[in-house]
N, C-alpha and C positions, 0 to 999 in steps of 0.2 A: 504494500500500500504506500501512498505519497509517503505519509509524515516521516515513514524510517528507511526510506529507500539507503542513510548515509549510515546505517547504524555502525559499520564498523568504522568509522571516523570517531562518531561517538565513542565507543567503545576505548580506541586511544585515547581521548582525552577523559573521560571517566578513568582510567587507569592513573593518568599522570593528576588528576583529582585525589583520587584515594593516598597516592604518597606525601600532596602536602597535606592533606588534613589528617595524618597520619598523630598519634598521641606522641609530641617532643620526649616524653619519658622513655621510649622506646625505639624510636625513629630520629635519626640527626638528617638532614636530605645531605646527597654531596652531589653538587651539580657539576657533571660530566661533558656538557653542552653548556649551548646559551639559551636552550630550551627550556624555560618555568612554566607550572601553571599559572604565573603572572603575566608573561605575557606570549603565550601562548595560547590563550582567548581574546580572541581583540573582537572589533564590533563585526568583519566580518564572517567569523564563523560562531558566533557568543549563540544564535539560535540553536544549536547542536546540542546545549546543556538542554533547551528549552525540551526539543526532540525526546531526548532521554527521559527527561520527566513523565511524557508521556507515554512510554513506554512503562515506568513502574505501574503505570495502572492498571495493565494486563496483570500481574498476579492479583490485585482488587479483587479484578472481576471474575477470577475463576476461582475464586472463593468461595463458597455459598454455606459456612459452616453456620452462621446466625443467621440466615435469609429466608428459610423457607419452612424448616421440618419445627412442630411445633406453632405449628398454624392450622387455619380451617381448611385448607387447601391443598396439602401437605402433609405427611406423617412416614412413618417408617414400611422398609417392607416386611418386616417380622410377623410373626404373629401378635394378634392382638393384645395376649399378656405377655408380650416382650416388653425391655426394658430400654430406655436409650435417655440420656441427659438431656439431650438437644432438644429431644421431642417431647415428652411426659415430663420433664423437670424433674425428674428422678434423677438425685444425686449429682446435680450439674454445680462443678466447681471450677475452683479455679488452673486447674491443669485443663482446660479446652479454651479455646480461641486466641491463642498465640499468635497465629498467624493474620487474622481479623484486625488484630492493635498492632503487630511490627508491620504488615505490609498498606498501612493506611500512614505508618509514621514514616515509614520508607518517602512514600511522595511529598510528607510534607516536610522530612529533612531535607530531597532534593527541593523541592518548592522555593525553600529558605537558602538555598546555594544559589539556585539562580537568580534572586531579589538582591542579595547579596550583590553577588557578580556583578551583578547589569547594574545596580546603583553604587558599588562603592571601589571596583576594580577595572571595568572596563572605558575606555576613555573615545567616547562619543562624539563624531562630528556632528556639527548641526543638523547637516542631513541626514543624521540618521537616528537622531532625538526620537522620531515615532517609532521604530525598529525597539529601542531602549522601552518604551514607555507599553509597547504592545507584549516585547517576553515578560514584562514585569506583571501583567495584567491577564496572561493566562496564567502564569506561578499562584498570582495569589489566587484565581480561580480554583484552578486543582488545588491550592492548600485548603483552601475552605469546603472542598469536596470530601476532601480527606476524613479533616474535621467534623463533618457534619456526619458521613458515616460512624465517627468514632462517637460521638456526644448520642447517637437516638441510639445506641447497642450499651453504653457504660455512663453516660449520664456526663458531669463533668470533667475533663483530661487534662492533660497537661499540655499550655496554649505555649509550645516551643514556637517562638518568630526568627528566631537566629539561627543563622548555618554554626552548626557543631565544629568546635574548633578544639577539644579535649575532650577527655572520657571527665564525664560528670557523675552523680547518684541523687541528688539533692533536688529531684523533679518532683512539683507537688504542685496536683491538682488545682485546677481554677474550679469554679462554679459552673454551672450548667447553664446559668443566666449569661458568664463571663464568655462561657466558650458559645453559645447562642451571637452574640456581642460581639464576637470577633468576625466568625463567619459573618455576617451578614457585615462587618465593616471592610473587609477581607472583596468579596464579591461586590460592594456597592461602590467602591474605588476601582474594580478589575471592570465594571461593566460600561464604564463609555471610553477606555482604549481597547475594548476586544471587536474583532470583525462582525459584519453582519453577514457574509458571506466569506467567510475564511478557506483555504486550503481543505482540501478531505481529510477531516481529524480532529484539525485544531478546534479549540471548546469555544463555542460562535457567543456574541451578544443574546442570540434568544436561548443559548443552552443556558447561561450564566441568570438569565430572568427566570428557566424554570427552575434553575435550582432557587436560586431565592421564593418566588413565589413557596417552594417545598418546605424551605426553613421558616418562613414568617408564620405559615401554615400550620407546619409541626409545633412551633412557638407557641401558635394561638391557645392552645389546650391548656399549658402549661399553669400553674402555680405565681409563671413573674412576665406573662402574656402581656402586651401594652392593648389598651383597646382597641386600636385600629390596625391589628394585626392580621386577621379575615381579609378585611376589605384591603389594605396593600396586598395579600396574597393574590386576590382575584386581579387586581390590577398589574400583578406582573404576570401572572400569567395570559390575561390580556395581549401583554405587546409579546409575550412567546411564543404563541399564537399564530398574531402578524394576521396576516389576510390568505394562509393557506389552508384547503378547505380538506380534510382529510377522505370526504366523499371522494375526493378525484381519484383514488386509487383502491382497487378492493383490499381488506385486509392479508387475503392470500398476497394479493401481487408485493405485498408491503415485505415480507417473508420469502420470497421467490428468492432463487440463489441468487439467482443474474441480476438482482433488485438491490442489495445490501444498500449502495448508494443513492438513495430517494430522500424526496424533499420533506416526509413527513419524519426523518431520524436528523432530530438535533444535535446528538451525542453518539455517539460511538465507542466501542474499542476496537481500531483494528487488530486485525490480524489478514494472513494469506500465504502462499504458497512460494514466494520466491523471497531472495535473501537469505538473510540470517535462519539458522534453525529454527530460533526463537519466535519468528514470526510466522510458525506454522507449531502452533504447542497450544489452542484455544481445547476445552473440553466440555463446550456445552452442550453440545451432542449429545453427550452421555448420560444427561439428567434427566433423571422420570421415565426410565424404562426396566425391565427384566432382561432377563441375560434370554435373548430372543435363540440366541445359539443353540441352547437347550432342544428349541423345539426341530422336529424333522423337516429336512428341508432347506435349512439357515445354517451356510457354515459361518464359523466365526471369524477368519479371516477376510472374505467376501463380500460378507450381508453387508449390504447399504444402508441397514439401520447401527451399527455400531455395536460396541459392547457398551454393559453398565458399568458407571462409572461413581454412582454416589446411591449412599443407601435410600432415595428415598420415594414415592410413589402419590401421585394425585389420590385423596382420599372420594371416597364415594359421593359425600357432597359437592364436591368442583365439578365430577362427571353431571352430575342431576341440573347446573345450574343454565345446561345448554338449552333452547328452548328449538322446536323443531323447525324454525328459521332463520337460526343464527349460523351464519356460515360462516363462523370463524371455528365451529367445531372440527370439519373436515380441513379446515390448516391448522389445528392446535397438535390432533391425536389419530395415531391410526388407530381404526377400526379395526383391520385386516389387514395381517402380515403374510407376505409369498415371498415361495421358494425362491433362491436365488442357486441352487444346488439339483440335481439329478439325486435322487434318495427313496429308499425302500422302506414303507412304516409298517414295523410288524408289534402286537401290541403286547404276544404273549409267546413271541420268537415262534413262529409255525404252530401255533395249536388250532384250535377250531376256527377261531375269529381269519376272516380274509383279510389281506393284505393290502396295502394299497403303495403303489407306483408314483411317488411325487418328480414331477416334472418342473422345471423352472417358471416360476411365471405363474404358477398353480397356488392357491389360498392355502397358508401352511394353519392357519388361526382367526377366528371370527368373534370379535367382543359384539355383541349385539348393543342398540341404544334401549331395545326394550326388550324384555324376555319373550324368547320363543315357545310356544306351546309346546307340549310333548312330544308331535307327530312331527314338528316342522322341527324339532331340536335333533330328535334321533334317525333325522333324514338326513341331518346336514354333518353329523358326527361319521356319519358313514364315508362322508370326503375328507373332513379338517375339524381341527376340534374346535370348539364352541364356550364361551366361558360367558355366562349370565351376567346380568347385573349386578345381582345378588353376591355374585360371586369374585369380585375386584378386589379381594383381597389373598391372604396367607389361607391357604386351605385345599384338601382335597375332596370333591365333590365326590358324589355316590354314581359310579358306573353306569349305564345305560346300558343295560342287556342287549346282547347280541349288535353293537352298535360296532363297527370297525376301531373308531378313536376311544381307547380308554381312559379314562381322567390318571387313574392308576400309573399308566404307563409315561405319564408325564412328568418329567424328575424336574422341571420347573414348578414350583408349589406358590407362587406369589405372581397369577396374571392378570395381568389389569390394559388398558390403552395406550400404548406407549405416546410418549410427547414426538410431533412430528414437525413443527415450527423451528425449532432448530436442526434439525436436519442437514447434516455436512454432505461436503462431493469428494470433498478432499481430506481424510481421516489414517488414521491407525487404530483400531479399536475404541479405546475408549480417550484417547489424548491425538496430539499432532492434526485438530483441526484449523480450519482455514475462515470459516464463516467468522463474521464482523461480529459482536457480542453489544447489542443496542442498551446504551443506559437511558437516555431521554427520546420520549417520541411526542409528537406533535397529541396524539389519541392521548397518552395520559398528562396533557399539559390539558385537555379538556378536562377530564376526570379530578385534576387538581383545580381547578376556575369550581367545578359543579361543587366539590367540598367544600372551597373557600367562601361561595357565594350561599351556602347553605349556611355556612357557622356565622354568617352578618347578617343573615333571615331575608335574604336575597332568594325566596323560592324560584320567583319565575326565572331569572339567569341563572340560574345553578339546575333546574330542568332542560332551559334551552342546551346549558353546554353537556348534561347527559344522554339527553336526547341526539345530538350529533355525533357522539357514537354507540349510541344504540340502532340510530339508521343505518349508519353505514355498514352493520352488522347482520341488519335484519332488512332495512328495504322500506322499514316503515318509520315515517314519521311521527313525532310527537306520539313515542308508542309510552313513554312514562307521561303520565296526568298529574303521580303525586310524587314526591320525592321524600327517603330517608337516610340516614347514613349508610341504614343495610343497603339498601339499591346500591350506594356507588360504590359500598361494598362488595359486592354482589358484580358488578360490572366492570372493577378493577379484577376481579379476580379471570374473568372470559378477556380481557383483554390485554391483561400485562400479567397472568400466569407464567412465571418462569425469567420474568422481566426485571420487576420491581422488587423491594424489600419487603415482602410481605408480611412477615412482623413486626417490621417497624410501621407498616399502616396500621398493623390492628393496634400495637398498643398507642398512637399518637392518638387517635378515635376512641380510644379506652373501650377497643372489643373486644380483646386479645382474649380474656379467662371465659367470656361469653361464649365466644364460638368454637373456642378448642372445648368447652364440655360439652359444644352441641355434634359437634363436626369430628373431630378427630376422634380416630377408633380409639387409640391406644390410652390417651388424657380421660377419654370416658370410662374405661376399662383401670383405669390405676393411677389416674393423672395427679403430680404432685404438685402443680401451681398454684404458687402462693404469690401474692399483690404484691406481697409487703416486701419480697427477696427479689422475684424473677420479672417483675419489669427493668430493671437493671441486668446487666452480663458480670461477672466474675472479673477484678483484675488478673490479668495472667501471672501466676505463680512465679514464672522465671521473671516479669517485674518489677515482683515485689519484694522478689529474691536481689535484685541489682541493685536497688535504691538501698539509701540508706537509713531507710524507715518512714523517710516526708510523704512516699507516695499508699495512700491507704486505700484499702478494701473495701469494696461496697456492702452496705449491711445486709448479715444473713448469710455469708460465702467465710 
């Protein structure tokens, strides 16, 4: 993709980076050359840090350890009395999400290198004063992205603005209000020197309004909310907007591989196919499926749908919430997986039962939307198995007499719809994809206007803007009359499943304990969710272990 076409340039100077900021206690530099990292950044290659930045945000985004499992939409693939932190809040401490707080502090150490830079070491000709004033204004962009990830998973962090120039311990927490304060002061300086139309990648003016619109949003809820917090949200999400009309392109087409770059993706992370190794390591493919390999038919190096890559699975309510007009179902999930292999299904290795001959091209698996009656079930078992509604989770069904497919015979025990929106062309099993990984799209900058204009008692704007995508989904207009939180709830979930931070909307809404005890199997079955602990995330252990006592533990962990 554009932005890293130079990455091994980068790479050198990230290198000769790491030496000076290297800890004096350990490190004396002896220069060799007349090459420094002082002035071997000058104004025309100083973009190249910026570049790099952009790049740490690929680990961000293939994250997904707080985003999804432990929501209504979400849950594990175990059985129902299985046990998992993430998910039921069972035993969730502070040895999990390590990775969630170094790799969000990752971009906002680089963030603070390059502000650094570009304001206090690199030496600027007039003409290139906008150059200077524009890397300075995606930096602080991405810091406050950083930021904002970090503050809605662990509450208030530690607000570092300086490039690290020695090993420290002595970080201690701001407030939630403070790190609230920053971001939005962070973003509201970076948003009139960022493009309105920048390069394929760079974080635009309307991506930098929806994130704010998101933080004033998420603000509003809060405990030290300003009152006119709603109403600026809608208002920026407003000009994020802009005048483009999300109808002009079907949701499919928006998902199409050959589409990645369209006008309704404000944000992005790249990734693709040439260059750097690195820029072909995306794994979102991999999320919300079963190991489809299992079944006959799909070999596993082959199969176009990928291997699993994370333990977790759409719970039965996300399936239910499709309605039988909304065609964002058939780009969300496949219904029906085929062979990509020549293959023999014998169910009880040559006994009575008949065999069947799978052919490439041929329905290895059929999740129905609605239950098939008995005659039309054990007609269609006779070709490829068939797995109910009922049946979308951990479990083995009861046999079909004389039926060719035996549920028995299935050493896959957890089938459900696999996710079919991310969908890679260029893959390794479960890692080494290609596909662009969307963080802001034009659809949920409407869904954030419908919330904001709801929480300022704005019904009728806050219908209009859910209503435009619910038509674009369905074909009908003005198909919502009344609006509630559930609705956008409900509508973020058919729209930005797999997208967005799906527990950080439920609990900014304060759904979060609501619908994991209506929705999730496992929460309802042994859920440990408690208000008073698990709206906040655990500091990371190794952390807490580095400081030297300033940085403390959220209560209850």
């Amino acid at each position: 993709m554009k932005i890293f076409n130079n990455l091994k340039y980068i790479l050198g100077l990230l290198a000769i980076l790491m030496l000076s900021n290297a800890c004096n206690d350990y490190i004396e530099e002896e220069i060799y050359s007349d090459i420094t990292s002082e002035n071997f950044i000058t104004q025309d290659n100083a973009d190249q840090l910026v570049v790099g930045l952009y790049g740490s945000l690929r680990e961000v985004y293939r994250d997904y350890t707080f985003e999804f499992l432990g929501t209504d939409i979400f849950a594990t693939k175990g059985e129902t009395f299985s046990f998992s932190a993430t998910n039921d809040y069972f035993n969730l401490n502070s040895g999990i999400g390590l990775s969630v707080w170094s790799n969000n502090y990752s971009v906002i150490a680089k963030a603070n290198t390059v502000i650094n830079r570009f304001e206090n070491q690199i030496n600027w000709s007039d003409a290139n004063l906008g150059n200077k004033d524009y890397g300075i204004a995606q930096a602080k962009a991405l810091r406050a992205l950083g930021f904002f990830n970090l503050v809605q998973q662990y509450g208030g962090v530690v607000l570092e603005l300086e490039e690290s120039q020695s090993i420290r311990t002595d970080y201690a927490r701001s407030t939630e209000a403070e790190t609230y304060a920053q971001i939005i002061t962070d973003l509201e300086a970076a948003i009139p020197n960022l493009l309105s139309n920048p390069d394929t990648g760079r974080f635009s003016k309307r991506a930098a309004q929806h994130l704010l619109a998101e933080v004033y949003l998420t603000r509003a809820y809060t405990s030290f909310a300003e009152t006119n917090d709603f109403e600026t949200a809608a208002a920026l999400a407003e000009q994020a907007i802009g005048n483009y009309d999300i109808r002009s392109q079907s949701f499919a087409e928006v998902f199409d591989y050959d589409n990645q770059v369209n006008d309704e993706v404000l944000f992005a992370i790249q990734w693709g196919n040439s260059g750097l190794a690195a820029d072909k390591n995306n794994n979102k493919h991999s999320l919300f499926m079963n190991q489809v390999f299992n079944y006959p038919g799909i070999n596993r190096t082959t199969s176009p749908y990928g291997t699993s890559g994370f333990g977790a699975m759409p719970t039965p309510f996300f399936y239910s919430l499709f309605a039988d007009n909304d065609t964002r179902e058939e780009a969300t999930i496949h219904r029906a997986l085929f062979a990509d292999i020549e293959d023999t299904y014998d169910a009880d290795n040559d006994g009575p039962l008949p065999e069947d001959v799978i052919q490439p091209g041929d329905t290895v698996i059929f999740y129905p939307k609605y239950a098939l009656d008995a005659t039309e079930l054990a007609d269609k078992l006779n070709r490829y198995y068939v797995y109910q509604p009922d049946q979308y989770l951990f479990g083995l069904p009861d046999n079909i007499p004389g039926a060719t497919y035996q549920y028995s015979a299935n050493q896959e025990r957890t089938n459900f719809p696999i996710f079919k929106k991310f969908d890679d062309q260029d893959f390794n099993e479960e890692t080494e994809g290609a596909r662009d990984t969307y963080v802001f799209r034009v659809a949920g900058t409407h869904l954030l206007a419908a919330e904001a204009y709801l929480g300022a008692g704005n019904s009728a704007s806050a219908l209009s803007h859910l209503n435009i995508v619910r038509e674009r989904a369905t074909g009908v207009a003005n198909e919502y009359t009344t609006i509630t939180i559930d609705d956008i709830l409900n509508e973020r979930a058919l729209e930005l499943a797999g997208e967005a931070n799906r527990w950080a909307v439920l609990k900014r809404t304060g759904k979060l304990e609501e619908r994991i005890d209506l929705y999730n199997p496992q929460v309802i079955d042994h859920g440990a969710f408690d208000a008073s602990i698990h709206l906040l995330r655990p500091i990371p252990a190794n952390e807490l272990q580095l400081s030297d006592g300033s940085l403390e533990q959220n209560p209850g962990y």
